[in-house]
C-alpha positions as CSV (number, residue, x, y, z in Angstrom):
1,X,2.1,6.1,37.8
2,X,-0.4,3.7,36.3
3,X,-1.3,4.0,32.1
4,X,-4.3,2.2,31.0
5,X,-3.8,0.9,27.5
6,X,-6.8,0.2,25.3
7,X,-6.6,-2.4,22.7
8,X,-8.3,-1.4,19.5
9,X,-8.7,-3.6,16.9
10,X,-9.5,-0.6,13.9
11,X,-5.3,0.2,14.6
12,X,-5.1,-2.6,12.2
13,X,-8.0,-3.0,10.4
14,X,-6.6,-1.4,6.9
15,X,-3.7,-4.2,6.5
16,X,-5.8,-7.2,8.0
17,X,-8.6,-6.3,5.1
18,X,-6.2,-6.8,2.6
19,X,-4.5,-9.3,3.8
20,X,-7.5,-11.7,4.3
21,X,-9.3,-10.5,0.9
22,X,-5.9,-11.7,-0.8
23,X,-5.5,-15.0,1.3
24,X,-9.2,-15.7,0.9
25,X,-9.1,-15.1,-3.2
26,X,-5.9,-16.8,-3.2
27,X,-7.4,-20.1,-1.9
28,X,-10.3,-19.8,-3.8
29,X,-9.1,-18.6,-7.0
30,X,-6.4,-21.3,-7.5
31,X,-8.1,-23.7,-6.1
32,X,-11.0,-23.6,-8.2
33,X,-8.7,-23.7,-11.2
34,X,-7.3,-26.8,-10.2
35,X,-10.6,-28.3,-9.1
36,X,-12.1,-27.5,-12.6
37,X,-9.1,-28.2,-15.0
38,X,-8.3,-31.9,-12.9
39,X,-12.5,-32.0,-13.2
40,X,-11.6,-31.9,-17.2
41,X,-9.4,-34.6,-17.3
42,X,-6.4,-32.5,-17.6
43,X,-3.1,-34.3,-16.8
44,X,-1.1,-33.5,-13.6
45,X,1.3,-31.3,-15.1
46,X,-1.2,-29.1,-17.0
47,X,-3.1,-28.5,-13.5
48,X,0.0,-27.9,-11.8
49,X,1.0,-25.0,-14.3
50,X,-2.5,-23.9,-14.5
51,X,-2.5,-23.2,-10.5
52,X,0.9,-21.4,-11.3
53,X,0.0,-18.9,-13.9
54,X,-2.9,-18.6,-11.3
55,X,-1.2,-17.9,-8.6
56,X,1.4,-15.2,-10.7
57,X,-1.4,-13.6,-12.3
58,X,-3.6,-13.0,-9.6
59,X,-0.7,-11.7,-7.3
60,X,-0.1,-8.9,-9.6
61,X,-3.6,-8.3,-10.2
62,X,-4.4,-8.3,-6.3
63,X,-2.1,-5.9,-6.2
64,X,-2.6,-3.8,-8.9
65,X,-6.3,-3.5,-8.2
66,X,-5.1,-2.4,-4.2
67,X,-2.6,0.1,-5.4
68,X,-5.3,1.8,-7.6
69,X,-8.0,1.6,-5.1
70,X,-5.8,2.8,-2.0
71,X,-4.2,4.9,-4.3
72,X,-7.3,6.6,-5.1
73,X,-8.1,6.9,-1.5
74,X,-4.8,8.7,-0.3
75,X,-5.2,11.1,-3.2
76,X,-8.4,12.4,-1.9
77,X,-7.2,12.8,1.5
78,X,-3.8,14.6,0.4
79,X,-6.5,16.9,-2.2
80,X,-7.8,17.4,1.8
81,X,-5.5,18.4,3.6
82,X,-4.1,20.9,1.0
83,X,-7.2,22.5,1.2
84,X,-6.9,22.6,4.9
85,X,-3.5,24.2,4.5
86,X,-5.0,26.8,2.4
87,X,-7.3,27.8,4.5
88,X,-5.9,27.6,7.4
89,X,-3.4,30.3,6.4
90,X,-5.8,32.6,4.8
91,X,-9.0,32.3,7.3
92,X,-7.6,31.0,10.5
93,X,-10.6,32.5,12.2
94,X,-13.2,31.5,10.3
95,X,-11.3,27.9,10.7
96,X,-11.0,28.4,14.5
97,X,-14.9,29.0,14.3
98,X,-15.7,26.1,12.5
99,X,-13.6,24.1,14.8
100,X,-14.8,25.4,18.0
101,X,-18.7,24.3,16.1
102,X,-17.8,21.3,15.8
103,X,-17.4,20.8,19.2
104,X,-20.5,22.7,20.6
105,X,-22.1,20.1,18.6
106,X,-21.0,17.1,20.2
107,X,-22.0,18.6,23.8
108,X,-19.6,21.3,24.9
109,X,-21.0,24.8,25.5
110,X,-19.6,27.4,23.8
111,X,-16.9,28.4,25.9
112,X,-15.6,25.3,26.9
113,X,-15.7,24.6,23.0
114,X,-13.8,27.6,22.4
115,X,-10.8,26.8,24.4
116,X,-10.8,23.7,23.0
117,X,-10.5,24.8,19.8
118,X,-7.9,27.6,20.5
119,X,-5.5,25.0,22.4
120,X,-5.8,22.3,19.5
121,X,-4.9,24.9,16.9
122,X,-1.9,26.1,19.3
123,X,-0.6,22.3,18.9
124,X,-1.3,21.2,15.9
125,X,-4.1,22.8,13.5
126,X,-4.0,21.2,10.7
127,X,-4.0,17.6,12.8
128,X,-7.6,19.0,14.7
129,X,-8.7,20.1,11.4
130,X,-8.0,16.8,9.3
131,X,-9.2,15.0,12.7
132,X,-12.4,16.3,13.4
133,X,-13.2,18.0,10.1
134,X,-12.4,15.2,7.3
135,X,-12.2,12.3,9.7
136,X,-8.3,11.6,8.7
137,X,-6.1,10.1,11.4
138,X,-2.4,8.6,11.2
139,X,-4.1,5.6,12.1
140,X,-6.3,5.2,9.6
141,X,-4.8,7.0,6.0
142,X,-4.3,5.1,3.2
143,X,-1.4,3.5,2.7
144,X,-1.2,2.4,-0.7
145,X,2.0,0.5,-1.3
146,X,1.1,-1.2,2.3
147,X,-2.2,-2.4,1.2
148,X,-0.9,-3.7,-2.4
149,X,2.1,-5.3,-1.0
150,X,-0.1,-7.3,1.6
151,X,-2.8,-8.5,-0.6
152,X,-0.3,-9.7,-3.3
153,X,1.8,-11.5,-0.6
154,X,-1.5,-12.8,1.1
155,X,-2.9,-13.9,-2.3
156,X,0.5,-16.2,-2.9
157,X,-0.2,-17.6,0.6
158,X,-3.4,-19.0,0.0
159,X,-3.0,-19.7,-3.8
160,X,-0.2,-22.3,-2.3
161,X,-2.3,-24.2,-0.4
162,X,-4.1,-25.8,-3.6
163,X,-0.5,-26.3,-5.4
164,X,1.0,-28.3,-2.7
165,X,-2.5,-30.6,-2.8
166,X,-2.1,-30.7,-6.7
167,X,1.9,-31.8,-6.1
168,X,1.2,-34.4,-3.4
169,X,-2.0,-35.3,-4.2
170,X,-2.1,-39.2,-6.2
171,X,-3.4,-38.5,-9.8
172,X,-6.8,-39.5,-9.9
173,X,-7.7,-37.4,-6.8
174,X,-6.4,-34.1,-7.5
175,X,-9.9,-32.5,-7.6
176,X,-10.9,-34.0,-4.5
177,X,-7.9,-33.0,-2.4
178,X,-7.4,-29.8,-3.5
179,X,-11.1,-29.4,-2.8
180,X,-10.6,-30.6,0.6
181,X,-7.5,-29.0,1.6
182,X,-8.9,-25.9,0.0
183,X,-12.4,-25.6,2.2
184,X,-10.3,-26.3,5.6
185,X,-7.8,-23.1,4.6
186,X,-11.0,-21.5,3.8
187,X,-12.6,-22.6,7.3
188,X,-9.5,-21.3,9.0
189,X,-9.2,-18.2,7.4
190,X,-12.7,-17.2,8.0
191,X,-12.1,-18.0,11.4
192,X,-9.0,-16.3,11.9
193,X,-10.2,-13.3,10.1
194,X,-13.6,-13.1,12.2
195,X,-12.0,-13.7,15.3
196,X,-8.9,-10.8,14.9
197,X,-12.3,-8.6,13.9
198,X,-14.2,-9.4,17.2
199,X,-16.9,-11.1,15.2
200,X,-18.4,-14.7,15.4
201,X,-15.9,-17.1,14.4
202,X,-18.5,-19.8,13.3
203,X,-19.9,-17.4,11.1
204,X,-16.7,-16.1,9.6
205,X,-15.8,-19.8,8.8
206,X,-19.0,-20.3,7.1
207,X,-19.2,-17.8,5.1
208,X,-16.1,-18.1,3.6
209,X,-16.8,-21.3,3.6
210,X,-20.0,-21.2,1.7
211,X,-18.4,-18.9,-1.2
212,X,-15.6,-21.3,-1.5
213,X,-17.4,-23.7,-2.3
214,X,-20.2,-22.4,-4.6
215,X,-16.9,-21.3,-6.7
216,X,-15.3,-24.6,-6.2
217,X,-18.6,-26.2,-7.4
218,X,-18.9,-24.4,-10.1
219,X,-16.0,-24.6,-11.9
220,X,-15.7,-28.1,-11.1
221,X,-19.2,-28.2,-13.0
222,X,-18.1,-26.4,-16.0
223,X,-14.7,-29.0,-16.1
224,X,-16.9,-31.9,-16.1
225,X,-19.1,-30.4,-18.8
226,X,-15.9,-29.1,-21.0
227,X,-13.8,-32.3,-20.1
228,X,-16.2,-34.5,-21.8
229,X,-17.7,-32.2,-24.6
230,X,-13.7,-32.7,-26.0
């Protein structure tokens, strides 16, 4: 017997957010500290520990941020469910009901919606109810831990990129590799990132791209204007 198996891209959408937000600031973040602190004047080993603390600091607060945010999230749909729970056990006809609505409005007629209905809450209820009532699958709940872990390890990727320039890079051109090296990780991750989406991968690149290097600019700009005010 033959299975068709669909690829959908939304099965790992959750993670692949995270992870690119974190590898994107990563890049960007650090980099831009080196870029404007070697843009000051600053000697190799203060940029070096500058892109450090960065890249520690921002881990954490990646993660932090995620945690709280996805934490946030999950809490809302557990508050859900419970109600769901509740209900189900003290009006599971007025639940059935609602259920078996639910589907007369997407284009069954009543009786077609009302078996439905009957052999969904046979199965699983409370699954049908969180499905079509709240719009909470397995596939897509929150995952808390999941999404803090992968933005904080995602963060350290990309925040390594502009350390390694700042280590190999001669002295007088730390600025302008870790620019350089920066905008190409940028390039490819906007890329990457468009492309696992099923978007434009030009316009993924450029985007990130163009961000990159506004921030880039910018700090670079303020270093300049710091490094020789002192």
């Amino acid at each position: 017997m033959y299975f068709h198996q669909e690829f959908h891209r939304a099965d790992r959408i959750g993670w692949l957010r995270a992870a690119v937000l974190g590898a994107n600031d990563g890049t960007i973040s650090v980099a831009s500290l080196v870029v404007g602190v070697a843009a000051a004047g600053a000697p190799q080993s203060s940029i070096l520990l500058t892109g450090v603390a960065g890249l520690v600091a921002g881990a954490m607060s990646m993660a932090a941020g995620e945690y709280v945010s996805v934490r946030s999230q999950a809490d809302t749909e557990e508050a859900d469910i419970e109600r769901e729970k509740r209900e189900l056990a003290t009006e599971p006809e007025h639940e059935l009901e609602e259920l078996t609505a639910i589907y007369e409005s997407r284009g069954l007629d009543r009786p077609l919606a009302r078996r439905v209905a009957e052999r969904l809450t046979s199965v699983d209820a409370l699954a049908a109810h969180a499905r079509e009532e709240l719009g909470i699958t397995e596939t897509l709940r929150a995952r808390p831990l999941q999404a803090a872990l992968a933005s904080a390890v995602s963060f350290m990727a990309g925040a390594v990129v502009p350390i390694v320039a700042t280590l190999l890079a001669p002295s007088g051109q730390i600025a302008g590799v870790s620019f350089a090296t920066a905008l190409v990780t940028l390039v490819i991750l906007g890329g990457a990132a468009a492309y696992a989406g099923g978007a434009s991968v030009a316009k993924g690149a450029l985007r990130v791209a163009f961000w990159g290097v506004l921030a880039m600019g910018l700090t670079a700009g303020v270093g300049k204007l710091f490094g020789v005010a002192l």
